[in-house]
C-alpha positions as CSV (number, residue, x, y, z in Angstrom):
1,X,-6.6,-36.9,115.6
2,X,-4.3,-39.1,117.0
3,X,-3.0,-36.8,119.4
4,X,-6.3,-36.6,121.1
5,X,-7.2,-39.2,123.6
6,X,-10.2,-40.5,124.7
7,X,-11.4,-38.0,127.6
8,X,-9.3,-35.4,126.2
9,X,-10.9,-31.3,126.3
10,X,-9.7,-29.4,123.1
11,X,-10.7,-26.4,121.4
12,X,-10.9,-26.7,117.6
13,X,-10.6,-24.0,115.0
14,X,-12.9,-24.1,112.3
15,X,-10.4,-23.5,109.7
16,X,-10.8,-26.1,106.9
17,X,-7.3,-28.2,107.9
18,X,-8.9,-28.5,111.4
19,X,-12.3,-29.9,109.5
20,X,-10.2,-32.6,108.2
21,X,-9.6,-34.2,111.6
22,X,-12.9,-34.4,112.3
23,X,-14.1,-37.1,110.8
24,X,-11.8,-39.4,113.0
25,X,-11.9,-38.0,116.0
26,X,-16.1,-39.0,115.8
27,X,-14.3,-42.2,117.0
28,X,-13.0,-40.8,120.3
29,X,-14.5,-41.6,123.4
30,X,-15.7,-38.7,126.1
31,X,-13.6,-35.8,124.3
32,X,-14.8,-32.6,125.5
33,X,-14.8,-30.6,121.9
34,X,-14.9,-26.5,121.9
35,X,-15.8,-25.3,118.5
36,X,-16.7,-21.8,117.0
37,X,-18.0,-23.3,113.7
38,X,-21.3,-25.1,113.2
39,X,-20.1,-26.9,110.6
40,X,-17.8,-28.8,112.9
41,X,-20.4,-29.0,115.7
42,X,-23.1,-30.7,113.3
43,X,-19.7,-32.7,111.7
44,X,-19.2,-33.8,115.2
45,X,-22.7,-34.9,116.3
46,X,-22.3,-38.5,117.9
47,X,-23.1,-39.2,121.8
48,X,-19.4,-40.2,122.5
49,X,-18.5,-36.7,122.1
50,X,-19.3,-33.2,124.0
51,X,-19.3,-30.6,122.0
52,X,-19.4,-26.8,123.3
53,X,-20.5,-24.5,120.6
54,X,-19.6,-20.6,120.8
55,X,-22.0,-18.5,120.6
56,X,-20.9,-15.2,118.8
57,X,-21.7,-13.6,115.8
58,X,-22.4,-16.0,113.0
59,X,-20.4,-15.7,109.6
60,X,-22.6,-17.6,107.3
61,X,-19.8,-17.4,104.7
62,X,-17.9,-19.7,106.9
63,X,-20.1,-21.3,109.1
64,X,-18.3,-20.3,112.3
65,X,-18.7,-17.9,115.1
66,X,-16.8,-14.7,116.3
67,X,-16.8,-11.9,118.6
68,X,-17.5,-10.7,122.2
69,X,-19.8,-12.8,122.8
70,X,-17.4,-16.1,121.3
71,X,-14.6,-14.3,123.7
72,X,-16.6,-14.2,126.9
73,X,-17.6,-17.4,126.7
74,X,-13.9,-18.6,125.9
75,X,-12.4,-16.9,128.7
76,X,-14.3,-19.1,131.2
77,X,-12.9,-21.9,129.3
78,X,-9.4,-24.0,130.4
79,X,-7.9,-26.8,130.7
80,X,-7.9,-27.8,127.2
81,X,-5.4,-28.4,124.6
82,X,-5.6,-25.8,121.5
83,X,-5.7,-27.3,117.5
84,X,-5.8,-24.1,115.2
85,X,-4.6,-23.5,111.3
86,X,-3.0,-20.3,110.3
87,X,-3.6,-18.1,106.6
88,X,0.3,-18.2,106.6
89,X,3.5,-18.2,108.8
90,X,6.3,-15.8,109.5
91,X,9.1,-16.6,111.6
92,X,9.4,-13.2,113.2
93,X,5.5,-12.6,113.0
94,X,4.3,-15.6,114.2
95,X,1.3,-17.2,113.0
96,X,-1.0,-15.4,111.2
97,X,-5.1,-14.9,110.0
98,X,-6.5,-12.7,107.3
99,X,-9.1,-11.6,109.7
100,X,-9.2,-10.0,112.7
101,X,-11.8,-11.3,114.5
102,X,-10.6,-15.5,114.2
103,X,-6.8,-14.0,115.2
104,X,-8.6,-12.9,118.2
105,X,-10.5,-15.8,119.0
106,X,-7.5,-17.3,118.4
107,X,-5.3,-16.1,120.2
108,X,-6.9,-16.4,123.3
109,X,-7.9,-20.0,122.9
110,X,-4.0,-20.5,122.6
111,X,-3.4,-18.4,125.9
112,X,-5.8,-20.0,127.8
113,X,-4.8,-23.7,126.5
114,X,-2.4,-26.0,128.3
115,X,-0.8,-26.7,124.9
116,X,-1.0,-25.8,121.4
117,X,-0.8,-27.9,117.9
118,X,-0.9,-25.8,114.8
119,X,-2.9,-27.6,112.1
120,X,-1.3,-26.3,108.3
121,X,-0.3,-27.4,104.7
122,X,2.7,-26.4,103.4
123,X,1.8,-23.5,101.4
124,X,1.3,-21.6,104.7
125,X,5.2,-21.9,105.3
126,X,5.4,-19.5,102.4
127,X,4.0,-15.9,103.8
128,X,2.4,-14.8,106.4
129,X,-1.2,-12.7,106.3
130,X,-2.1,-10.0,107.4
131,X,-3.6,-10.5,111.4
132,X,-1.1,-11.9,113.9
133,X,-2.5,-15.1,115.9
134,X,0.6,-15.7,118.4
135,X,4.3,-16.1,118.3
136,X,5.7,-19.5,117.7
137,X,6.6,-19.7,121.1
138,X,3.2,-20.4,122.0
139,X,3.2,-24.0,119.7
140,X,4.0,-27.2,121.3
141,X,3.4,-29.3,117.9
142,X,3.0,-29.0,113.6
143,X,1.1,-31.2,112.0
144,X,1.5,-30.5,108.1
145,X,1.6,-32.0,105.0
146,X,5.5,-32.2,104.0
147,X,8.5,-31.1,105.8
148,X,8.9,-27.8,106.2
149,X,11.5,-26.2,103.8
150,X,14.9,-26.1,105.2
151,X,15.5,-22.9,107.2
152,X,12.0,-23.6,108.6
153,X,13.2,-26.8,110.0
154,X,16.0,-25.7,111.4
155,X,13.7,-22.6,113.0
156,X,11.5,-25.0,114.4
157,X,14.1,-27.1,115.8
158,X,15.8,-23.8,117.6
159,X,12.2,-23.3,119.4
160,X,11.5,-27.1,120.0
161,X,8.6,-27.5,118.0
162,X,7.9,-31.2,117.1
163,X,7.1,-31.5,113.6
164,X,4.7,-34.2,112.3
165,X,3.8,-34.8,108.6
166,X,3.5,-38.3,106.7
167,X,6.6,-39.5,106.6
168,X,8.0,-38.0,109.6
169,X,9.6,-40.4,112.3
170,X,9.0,-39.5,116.2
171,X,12.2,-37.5,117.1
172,X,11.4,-34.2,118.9
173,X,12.4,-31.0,118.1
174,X,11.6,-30.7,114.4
175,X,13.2,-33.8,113.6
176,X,11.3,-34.7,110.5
């Protein structure tokens, strides 16, 4: 959340590491919030915030929205910066969802974002599922839980991709 700035447009996945953001970023000011799940939209209910809800077809299971309809109303969508999760990580695969429909969502909220910061713990550094989201050159930022294991550092750094995680200092290019 403290990437986001007060005024700030971004499109949040409703993955349950993006959930966990939510709570402080009820404290922003103005941010313009796309969301697929209605579980973030209600989450985020406060009249500092905008929140755009896609419509789509609801997944009760997980509280979120997918489809054509979610994709149309995407594509008129820009301008925004992207926070998503993965199911799991492959460094020739990309980022990854065990469902087709969210990697599709997905992947066009990344496309049509102005930058992207991938939301995951580090079990998602171990495999990859089985729907590609993107390639890695489509991240700008990780914000995880621990540093990545070593050759995933050292992949990261290769593609400058900032890493950010607890104890991480604020060198560029992986450099936690």
């Amino acid at each position: 959340a403290d990437l986001v700035e007060d005024g700030d447009q971004i499109f949040v996945d409703s993955g349950t590491t993006c959930f966990e953001m939510a709570g402080q970023l009820r404290r922003k000011v103005g941010v313009s919030l796309i969301v697929n799940s209605a579980r973030l939209a209600l989450e985020l209910d406060t009249p500092d915030l905008d929140v755009i809800m896609l419509g789509g077809q609801y997944r009760p299971a997980t509280m979120d929205t997918i489809g054509p309809l979610a994709v149309a109303a995407l594509e008129q969508l820009r301008g925004y910066a992207a926070f998503i999760g993965a199911d799991g990580l492959s460094m020739e695969f990309g980022l990854t969802a065990s469902d087709i429909e969210s990697a599709h969502l997905y992947r066009l909220a990344v496309r049509n974002a102005e930058r992207t910061v991938l939301l995951v713990d580090h079990s998602k550094f171990q495999a990859p599922s089985l729907c590609k989201i993107v390639d890695f050159d489509r991240v700008d930022q990780i914000v995880t839980d621990v540093p990545p294991p070593p050759p995933w550092r050292e992949f990261l750094s290769q593609k400058n991709i900032r890493v950010i995680h607890p104890s991480a200092d604020d060198s560029a290019g992986g450099g936690a």
